[in-house]
N, C-alpha and C positions, 0 to 999 in steps of 0.2 A: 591586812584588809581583805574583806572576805569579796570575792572577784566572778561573779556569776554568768554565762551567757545559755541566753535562752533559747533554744536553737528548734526551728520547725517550718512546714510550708505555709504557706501564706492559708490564715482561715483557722490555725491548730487550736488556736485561744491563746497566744502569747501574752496580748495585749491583758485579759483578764487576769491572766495568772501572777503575771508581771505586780499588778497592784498588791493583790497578796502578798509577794515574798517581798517586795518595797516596805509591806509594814511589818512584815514578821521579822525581817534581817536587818532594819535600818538602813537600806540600802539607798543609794541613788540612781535613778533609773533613767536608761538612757535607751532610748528608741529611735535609730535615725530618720526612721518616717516622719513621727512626731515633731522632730523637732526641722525637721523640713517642709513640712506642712505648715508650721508656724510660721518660717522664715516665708514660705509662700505669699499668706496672709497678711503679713507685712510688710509684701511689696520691693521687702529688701535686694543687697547686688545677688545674693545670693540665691531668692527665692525668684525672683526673673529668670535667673539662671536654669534653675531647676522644672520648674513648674511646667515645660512643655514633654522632657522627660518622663517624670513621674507617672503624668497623665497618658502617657504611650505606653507604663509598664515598666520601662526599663532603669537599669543600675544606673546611680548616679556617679560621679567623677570621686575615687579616691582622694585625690587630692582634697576636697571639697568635703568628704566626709570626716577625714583626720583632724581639718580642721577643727569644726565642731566638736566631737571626743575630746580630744585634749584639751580643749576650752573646758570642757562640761567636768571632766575630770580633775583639773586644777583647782577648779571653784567648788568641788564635793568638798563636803564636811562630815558625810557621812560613816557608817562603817563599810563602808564598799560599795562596787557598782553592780548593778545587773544591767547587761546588755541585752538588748531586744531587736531582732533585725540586723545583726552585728555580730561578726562578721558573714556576708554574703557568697564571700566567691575565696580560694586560696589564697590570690592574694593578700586578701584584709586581715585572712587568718594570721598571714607571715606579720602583715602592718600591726595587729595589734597583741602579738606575741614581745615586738619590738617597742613599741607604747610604752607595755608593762612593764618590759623588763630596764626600759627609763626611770621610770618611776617607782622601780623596788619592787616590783607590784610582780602576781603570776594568775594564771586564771584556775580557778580552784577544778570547779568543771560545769561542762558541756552537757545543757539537761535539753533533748530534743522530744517534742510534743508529737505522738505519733497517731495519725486518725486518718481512716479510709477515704479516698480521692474527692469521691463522691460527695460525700458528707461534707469536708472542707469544700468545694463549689456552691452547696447549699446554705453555708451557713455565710457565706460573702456575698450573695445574692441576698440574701435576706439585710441584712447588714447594710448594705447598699440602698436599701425601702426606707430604711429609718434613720443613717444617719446620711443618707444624700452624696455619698462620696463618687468623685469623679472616675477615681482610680478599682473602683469595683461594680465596672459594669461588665459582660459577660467575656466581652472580643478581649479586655484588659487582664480579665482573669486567667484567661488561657494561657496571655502571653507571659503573667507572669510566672505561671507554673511551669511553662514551660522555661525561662530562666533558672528555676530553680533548681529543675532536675540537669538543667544543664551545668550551671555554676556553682551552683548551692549544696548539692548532695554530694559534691567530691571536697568540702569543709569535713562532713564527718571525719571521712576515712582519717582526717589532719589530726583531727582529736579524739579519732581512737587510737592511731598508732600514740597516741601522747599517753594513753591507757584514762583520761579522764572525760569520754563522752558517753554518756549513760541516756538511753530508748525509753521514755516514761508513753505510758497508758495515756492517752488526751482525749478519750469518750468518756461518756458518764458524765454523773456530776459533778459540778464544779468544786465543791468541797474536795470531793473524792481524788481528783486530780490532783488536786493541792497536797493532798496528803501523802498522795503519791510524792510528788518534787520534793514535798519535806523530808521523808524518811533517807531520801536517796542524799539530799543535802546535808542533814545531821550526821549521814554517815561517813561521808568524806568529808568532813570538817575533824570526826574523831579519828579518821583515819592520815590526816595529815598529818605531813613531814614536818617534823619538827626538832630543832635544835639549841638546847638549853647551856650557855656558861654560870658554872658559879665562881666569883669571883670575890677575892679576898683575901688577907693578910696569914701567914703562916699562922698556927694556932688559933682560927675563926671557926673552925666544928666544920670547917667544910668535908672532908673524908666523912666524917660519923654521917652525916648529910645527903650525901649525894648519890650515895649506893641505895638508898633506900628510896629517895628521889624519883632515881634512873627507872628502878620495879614498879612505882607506882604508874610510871607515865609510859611504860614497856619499852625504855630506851636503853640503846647500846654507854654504858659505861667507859667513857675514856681518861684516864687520869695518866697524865705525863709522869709523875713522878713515880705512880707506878712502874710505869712501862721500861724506864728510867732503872730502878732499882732492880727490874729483873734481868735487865741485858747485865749490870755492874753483877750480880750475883753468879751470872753464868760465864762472865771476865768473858763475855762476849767481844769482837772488835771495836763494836758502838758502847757498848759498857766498860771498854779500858780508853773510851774518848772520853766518855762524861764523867768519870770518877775523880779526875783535881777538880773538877767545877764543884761539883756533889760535899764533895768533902768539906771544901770552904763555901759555900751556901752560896755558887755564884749562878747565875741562867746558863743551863745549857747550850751550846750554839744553836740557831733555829731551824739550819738544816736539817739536822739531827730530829731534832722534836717530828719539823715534816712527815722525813720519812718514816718514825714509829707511829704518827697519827693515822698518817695513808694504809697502815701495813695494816694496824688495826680496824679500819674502817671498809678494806679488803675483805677483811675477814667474817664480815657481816654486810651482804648485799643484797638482804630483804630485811633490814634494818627499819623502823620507823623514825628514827630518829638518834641522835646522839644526846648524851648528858657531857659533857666538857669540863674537868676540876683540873685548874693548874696551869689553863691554857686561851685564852693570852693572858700573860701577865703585864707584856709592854706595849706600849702604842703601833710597835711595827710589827708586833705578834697579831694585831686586830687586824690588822692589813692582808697578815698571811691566813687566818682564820676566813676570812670572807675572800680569799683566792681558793684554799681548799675546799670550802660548801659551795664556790661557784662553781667548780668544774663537776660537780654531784648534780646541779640544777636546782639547789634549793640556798638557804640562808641563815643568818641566826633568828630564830625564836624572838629570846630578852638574853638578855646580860644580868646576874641579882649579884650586888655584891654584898655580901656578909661583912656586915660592918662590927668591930670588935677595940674594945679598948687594948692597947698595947701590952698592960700591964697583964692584963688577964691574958693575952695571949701569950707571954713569955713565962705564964706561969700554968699553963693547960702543955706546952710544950717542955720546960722543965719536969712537968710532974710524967710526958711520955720517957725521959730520959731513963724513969724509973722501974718502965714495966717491958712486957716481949716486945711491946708495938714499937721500941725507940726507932731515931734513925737517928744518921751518923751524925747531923747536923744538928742533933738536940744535944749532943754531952756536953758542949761546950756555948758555955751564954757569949760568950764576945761572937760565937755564928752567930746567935740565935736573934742577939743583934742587928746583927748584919744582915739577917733576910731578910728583919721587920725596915729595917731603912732603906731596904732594897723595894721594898713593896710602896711604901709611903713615897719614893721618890717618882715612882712610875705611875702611879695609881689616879692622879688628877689626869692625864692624859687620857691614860684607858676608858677611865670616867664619861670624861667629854666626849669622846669617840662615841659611845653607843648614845650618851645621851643627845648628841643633833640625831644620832637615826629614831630618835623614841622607840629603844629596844631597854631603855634603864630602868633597872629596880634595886631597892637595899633595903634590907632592914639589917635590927640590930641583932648580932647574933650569942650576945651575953644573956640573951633570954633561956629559961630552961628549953633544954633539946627537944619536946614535944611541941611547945611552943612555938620554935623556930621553924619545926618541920610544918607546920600546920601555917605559917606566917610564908612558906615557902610555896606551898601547893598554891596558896591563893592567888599567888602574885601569878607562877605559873600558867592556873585557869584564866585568868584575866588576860594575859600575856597572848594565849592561844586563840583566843576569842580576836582580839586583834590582828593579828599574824596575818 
């Protein structure tokens, strides 16, 4: 889900811009003013509550504001929120750091409206003639600017050190501004992190697949069984562990996997992202997959799994038996068996797993290999779009 906060002093044009990218992103939009000002209006416990506040200028009660958001976020059906007026002070940065990361959710970035002092006074004052607001008349204005430089302007520094709050131009025209927040927006939507499994029965085309995948979408390539056959070919210590497994076609221990995933993921630390083939195969490998991309800060993407008839796979694997590319567990079909009922025994789990996170996709992978690859990118774009 795509996760926006709009970030600026009181007067930048939030509110205007807000509706723009509301309709350009699908988003839903969340304004705490707004929807404080309603509860005002409504006379509700809440808007009693608030409404002497507001009118003074000052920050309303966290607690109070939490509420709301996660109400409002719960009942989105959108592709994301933009926040507007949100977060205000450190605190709320931390509060809705914590929200998100409830909810699976991360905030893409921090797009602040920047416009000379002066000029924001002017345009709240005006503001003030035509829509009658209580909360912008001159003494209110002051106070709240001066809130903001006091609680509001040490938010940046939160989400710059995050490296995702980007200074947009907010003079000019209103188009022009937009276009501004667009280009910065499109940009870090392509520039996000992002982490793809392919998943699937031995002999699914996953390999022929995934490398060519991985270039398209300029991700780091990790495939365990790679990784796996290089340590066994250098009778490495970890390659004279996994070579009885290897041989009779059984899952490596998962520690093992761990630490060759981590060593490789070490070794690329301006990475955009990973492609993953081979890895989770089990229900408690998904577990440890989403413990390793947690401690990175980020998640899985989708899950696709390469869905393949059996028969065609034991006989795409039979036919590797024949050429340089075999492996040790293709010469013999009582393995070749054995991996495919190993897969089929684990594979409704693993399934299930991604599909309550709606990270699942499959197609069939018995289609010609241009086909597939092409059946693959799209799931992937669509996949990203959500993320």
């Amino acid at each position: 889900m795509l996760n926006i906060v709009l970030f600026g002093a009181p007067g930048a044009g939030k509110g205007t811009q807000s509706k723009m990218l509301v309709e350009k992103y699908n988003l839903t939009y969340i304004s705490t003013g707004d929807v404080l000002r309603k509860e005002i209006e409504a006379k509700s416990d809440i808007g009693l509550l608030v409404e002497d506040i507001m009118n003074k200028g000052g920050l309303v009660d966290d607690e109070i504001i939490i509420q709301i958001i996660e109400r409002t976020i719960e009942n989105s059906t959108t592709g994301g929120i933009l926040f507007d007026g949100f977060p205000r002070t450190v605190v709320q940065a931390y509060i809705l750091e914590g929200l998100l990361h409830k909810m699976n959710r991360r905030p893409l970035c921090v797009l602040s409206l920047e416009a000379p002092r002066q000029m924001l006074v002017e345009r709240m004052i005006n503001r003030a003639k035509i829509e009658k607001r209580k909360d912008d008349k001159r003494s209110v204005i002051l106070n709240r600017f001066k809130e903001y430089d006091n609680k509001t302007i040490p938010v940046a520094e939160f989400y710059k050190e995050k490296g995702i709050f980007c200074s947009i131009d907010g003079t000019g025209d209103v188009n022009d501004v937009f276009s501004r927040l667009e280009a910065v927006i499109d940009k870090m939507i392509e520039s996000a992190y992002r982490n793809i499994l392919l998943f699937g029965p031995p002999g699914s085309g996953r390999g022929t697949q995934a490398k060519d995948l991985a270039k398209k979408y300029g991700l780091i390539y990790i495939s365990t069984g790679a990784m796996i056959r290089e340590e066994i070919e250098k009778q490495s210590e970890v390659g004279l562990q996994c070579q009885p497994y290897i041989e009779k076609g059984d899952t490596v221990p998962d520690l093992i996997a761990i630490k060759l995933i981590e060593q490789k993921i070490k070794k690329h630390p301006n990475a955009r992202g990973y492609l993953f083939k081979g890895y989770p195969s089990t229900y408690v490998q998904a577990y440890i997959m989403d413990g390793i991309l947690e401690k990175m800060h980020t998640s899985v993407t989708c899950m696709i799994e390469m869905k393949s008839n059996p028969l065609q796979c034991f006989k795409r694997l039979n036919q590797r038996s024949k050429t340089e590319r075999r492996r040790v567990y293709d010469m013999d079909p009582d393995i070749i068996v054995h991996r495919l009922e190993i897969y089929e025994q684990s594979a409704s789990k693993v399934r299930a797993y991604y599909q309550n996170k709606n990270k699942y996709y499959s197609i069939n992978s018995d289609a010609p290999v241009d086909v597939v690859f092409e059946s693959l990118c799209n799931i992937v774009d669509e996949a990203l779009k959500k993320a």
